[in-house]
N, C-alpha and C positions, 0 to 999 in steps of 0.2 A: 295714959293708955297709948300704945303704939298705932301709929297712923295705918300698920295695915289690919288691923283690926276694926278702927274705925269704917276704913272703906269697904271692909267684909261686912261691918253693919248697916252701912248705906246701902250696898248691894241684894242685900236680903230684904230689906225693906220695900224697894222698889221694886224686886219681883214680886212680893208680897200685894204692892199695890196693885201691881199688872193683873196678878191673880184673880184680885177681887175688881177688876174691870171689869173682866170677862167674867167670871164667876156669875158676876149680877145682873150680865145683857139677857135679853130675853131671849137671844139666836144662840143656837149649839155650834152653828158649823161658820168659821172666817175664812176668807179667800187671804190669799198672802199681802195682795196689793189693799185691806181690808184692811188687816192687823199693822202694814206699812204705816199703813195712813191714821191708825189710830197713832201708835208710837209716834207720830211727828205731831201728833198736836198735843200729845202730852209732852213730849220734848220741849213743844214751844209754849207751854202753859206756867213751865218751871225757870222760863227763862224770868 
């Protein structure tokens, strides 16, 4: 399978997971510095 297909599927997937972050928090509404700050600690969760 060609490599940019691969990373078109790792891409989907991790918005997919993002999705279902937020999907399942119990808050409707994130401030920017909020949603920042989650993406870094799943950045550094994956490290």
């Amino acid at each position: 399978m060609p490599i940019e297909k691969e990373i078109a599927k790792i891409e989907l997937a991790t918005l997919y997971e993002l999705r279902l972050i937020f999907s399942e928090g119990e808050r409707q509404d994130y401030t920017r510095d909020e949603i920042l700050e989650m993406l870094d600690k799943i950045a550094v969760a994956k490290k």
